[in-house]
N, C-alpha and C positions, 0 to 999 in steps of 0.2 A: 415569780409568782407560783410559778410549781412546786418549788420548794417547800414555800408556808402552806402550799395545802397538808399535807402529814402532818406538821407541826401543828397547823389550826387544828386539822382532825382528832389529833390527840386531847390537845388541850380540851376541844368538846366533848369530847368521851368525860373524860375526868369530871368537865363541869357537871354532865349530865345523870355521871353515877353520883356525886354530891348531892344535887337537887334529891334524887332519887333516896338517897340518905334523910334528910332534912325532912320532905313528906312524910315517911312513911316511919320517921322513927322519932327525929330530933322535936317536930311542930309539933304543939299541944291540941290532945283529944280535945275537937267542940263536944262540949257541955249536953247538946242536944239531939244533935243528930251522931253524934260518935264516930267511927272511923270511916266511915262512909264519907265525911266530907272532905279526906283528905284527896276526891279524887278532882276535888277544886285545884287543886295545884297544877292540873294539866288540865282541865274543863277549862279553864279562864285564860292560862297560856295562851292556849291554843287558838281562842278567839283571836284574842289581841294579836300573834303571828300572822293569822292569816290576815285581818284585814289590812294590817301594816302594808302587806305584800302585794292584797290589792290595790291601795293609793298607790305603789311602787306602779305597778298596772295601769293605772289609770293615769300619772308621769309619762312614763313610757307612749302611752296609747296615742296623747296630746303631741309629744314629740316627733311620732311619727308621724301624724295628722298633719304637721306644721310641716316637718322635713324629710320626710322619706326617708329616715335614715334604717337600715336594716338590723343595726345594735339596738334600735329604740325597739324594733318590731319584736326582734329574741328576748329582749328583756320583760317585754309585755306575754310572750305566751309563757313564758321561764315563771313568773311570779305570778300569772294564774293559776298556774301546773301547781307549784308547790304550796298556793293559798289555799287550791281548795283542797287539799291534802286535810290541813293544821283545820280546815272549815270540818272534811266530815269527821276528825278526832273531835273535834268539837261537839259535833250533833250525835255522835256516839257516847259520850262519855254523858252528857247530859241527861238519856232518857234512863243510863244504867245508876247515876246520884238519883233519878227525880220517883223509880219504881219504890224503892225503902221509905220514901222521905216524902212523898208525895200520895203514894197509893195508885199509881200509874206510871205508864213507861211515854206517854207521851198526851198532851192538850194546846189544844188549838187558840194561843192566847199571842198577843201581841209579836213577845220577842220570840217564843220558839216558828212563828210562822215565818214572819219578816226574816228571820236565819237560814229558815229552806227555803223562803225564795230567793234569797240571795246564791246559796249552794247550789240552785237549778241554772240562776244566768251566768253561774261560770263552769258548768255541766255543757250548757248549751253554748256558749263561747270557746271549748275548746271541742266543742263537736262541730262547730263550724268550720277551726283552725283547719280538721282533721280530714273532712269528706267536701269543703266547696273549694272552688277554685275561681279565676280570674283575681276580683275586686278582694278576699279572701281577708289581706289585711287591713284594708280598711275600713269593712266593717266588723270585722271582730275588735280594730280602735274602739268603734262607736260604741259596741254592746260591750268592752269594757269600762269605758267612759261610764255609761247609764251603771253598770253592776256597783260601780265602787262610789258612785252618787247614792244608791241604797245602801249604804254601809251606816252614814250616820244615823239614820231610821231606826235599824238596829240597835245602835245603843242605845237613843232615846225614846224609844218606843216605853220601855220601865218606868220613864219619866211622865210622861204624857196620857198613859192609858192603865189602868187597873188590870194588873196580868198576876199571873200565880209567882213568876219568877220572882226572886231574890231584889233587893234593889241592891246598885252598883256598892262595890265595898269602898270606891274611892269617887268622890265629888257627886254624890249623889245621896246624901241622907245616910248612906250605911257606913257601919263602923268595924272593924278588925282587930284584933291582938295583934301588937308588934312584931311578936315573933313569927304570925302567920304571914304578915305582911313581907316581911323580910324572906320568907319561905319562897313564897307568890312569886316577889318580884327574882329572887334566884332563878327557879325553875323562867321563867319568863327569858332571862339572860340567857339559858339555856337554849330554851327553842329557836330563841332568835341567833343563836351562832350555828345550832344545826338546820333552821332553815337555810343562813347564808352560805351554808357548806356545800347543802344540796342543789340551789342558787349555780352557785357557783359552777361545780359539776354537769349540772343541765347546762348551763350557758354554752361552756365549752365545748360538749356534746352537739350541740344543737349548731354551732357553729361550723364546725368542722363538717356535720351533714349539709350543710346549704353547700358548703364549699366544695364539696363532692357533687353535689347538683348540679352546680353550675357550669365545673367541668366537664359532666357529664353534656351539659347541654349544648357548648359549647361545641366538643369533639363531635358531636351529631353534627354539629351546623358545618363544621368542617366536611365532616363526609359525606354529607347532602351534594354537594357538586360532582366530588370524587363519583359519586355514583351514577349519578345522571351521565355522563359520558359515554 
């Protein structure tokens, strides 16, 4: 496995200056808004990465809820960690498209609010990860559980309510040029090998620190007697 990390890592470089290719030169100027919307190409991404990342989360969370397992727990703070990442590329890239094209950098309508509150319960889920202790992991399970239960809100929220945003380019009434589609869906393949890169990376990391912990706690418990003597 250590091996195809560099191999993967390459291979995503490449994919990613491709994508990066294809936005910004190869996709067709919309008609309307002009190059401003090519910054859809990583705005939409980045959505879709992260929430993926949170149902991964929200897997995870359930798993460990059921079985204690400590690989369920690393997986769960691993794919919050790098959700809410792709979450505030997301809520970045959207107020700097919606300033040109809107006449504001940011309003209080459906989906951009439901998106920051989503971005606060996994703010607040890994500020718990990070300053509580005892019960620690099982209830950041639960507030991940609830976080990635608001995820569908989010997309459907365009659906259900009268907001300024866009409606969806796919299953939802909106429509696309093939090429942009094709563009979309690239960049998308993109993010999602460099989220799993980063994934990955943290996991191993994060691992190796409990393992260090543990030892750590161990050889205290060892010398807790050694001393008392």
């Amino acid at each position: 496995m250590r091996r195809a990390f560099p191999i993967l890592g390459i291979l995503t470089a490449v994919l990613l200056s491709y994508a990066l290719y294809l936005a910004l030169v190869w996709a067709p100027t919309e008609q309307t808004m002009g190059d401003v919307q090519r910054i859809f190409y990583y705005h939409v991404p980045s959505a879709w990465t992260a929430f993926l990342l949170f149902f991964t989360n929200f897997a995870a969370s359930v798993v460990y809820l059921v079985r204690r397992r400590t690989a369920a727990d690393i997986v769960a703070v691993v794919s919050a960690e790098v959700g809410l990442v792709f979450l505030t590329v997301n809520l970045v890239t959207g107020p700097i498209w919606a300033r040109p094209v809107w006449g504001i950098w940011w309003t209080w309508d459906w989906r951009l609010t439901s998106t920051l509150v989503v971005w606060l319960i996994y703010v607040s889920y890994l500020l718990l990860r990070r300053f509580a202790s005892g019960q620690t992991p099982v209830l950041a399970a639960a507030l991940g559980i609830f976080g990635a239960l608001c995820v569908p809100f989010v997309y459907f929220s365009i659906w259900f309510f009268r907001t300024q945003h866009p409606q969806p380019v796919m299953g939802g009434g909106g429509s696309i040029d093939p090429r942009m589609l094709h563009v979309l869906l690239i960049n998308w393949l993109a993010f999602l090998c460099f989220g799993f890169l980063v994934c990955w990376s943290r996991y191993r990391l994060e691992k190796i620190k409990r393992e260090v912990e543990e030892a750590q706690a161990l050889e205290s418990l060892m010398e807790a007697p050694r001393s008392g003597r």
